[in-house]
C-alpha positions, -999 to +999 in steps of 0.1 A: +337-693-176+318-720-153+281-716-154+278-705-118+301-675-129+279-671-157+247-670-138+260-642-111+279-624-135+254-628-166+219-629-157+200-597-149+174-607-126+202-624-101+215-598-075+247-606-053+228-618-026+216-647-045+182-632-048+162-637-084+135-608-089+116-635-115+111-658-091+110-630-060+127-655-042+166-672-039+176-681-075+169-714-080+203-723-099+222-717-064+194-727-041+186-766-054+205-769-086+173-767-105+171-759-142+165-720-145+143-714-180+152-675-186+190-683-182+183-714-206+168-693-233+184-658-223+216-658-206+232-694-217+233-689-256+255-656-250+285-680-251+284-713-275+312-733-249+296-729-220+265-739-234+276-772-250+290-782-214+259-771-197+236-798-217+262-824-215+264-821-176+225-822-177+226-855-197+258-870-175+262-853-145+291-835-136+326-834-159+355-835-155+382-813-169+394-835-198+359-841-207+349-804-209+382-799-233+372-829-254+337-811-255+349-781-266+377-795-291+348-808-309+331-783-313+359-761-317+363-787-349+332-788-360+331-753-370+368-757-391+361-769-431+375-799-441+397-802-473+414-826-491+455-821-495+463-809-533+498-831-526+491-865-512+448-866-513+446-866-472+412-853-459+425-830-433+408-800-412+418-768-421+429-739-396+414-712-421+400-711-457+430-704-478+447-735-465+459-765-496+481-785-477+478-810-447+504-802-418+527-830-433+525-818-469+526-780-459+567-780-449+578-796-484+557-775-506+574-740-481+606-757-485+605-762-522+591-726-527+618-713-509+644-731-529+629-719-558+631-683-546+666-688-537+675-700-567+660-673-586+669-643-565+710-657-563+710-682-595+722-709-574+708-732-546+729-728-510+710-758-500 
């Protein structure tokens, strides 16, 4: 969601006219691209993504699209826990708590599990 879409769908003192009944007057978002301070404190912390592009198009301007996915991939990353691989000592970021193994460590430890199964459940390897 873009920050104009949040502003007319979001904010409850902007009517579809553009009118603002805080400011009894056009809303000032639409009007001169002014800095609004209820949608700042009220409206704009509803959603963390849209917030973390807002400030950075304050500080730079406007974004483009591969910088607003490198915005959000970081703090998409920031919010993952970072682990160390019980196999090969790799500091990698985990996709969820229970996770040991880094991505190149995680197919040999299935892989060997399942051979173990297998050669359990049937008493010999078909591998």
């Amino acid at each position: 969601m873009t920050t104009k879409e949040m502003v007319s769908n979001e904010c409850s003192n902007y009517f579809s006219d553009g009118y603002c009944c805080i400011k009894d007057k056009k809303c000032i978002y639409f009007s001169k691209g002014s800095r609004c301070n209820y949608f700042e404190k009220n409206v704009l912390p509803l959603d963390a993504e849209p917030e973390a592009i807002y400030y950075q198009e304050l500080e730079e301007g406007r974004l483009s699209a591969k910088k607003k996915e490198a915005i959000l991939q970081a703090k998409h990353d920031r919010n993952r826990p970072r682990k160390k691989c019980e196999i090969c000592g790799k500091v990698f970021t985990a996709e969820s708590n229970r996770q040991k193994y880094c991505t190149s460590c995680k197919r040999k430890v299935h892989n060997h599990s399942q051979k173990k199964y297998r050669t359990r459940r049937t008493g010999t390897c078909d591998r």
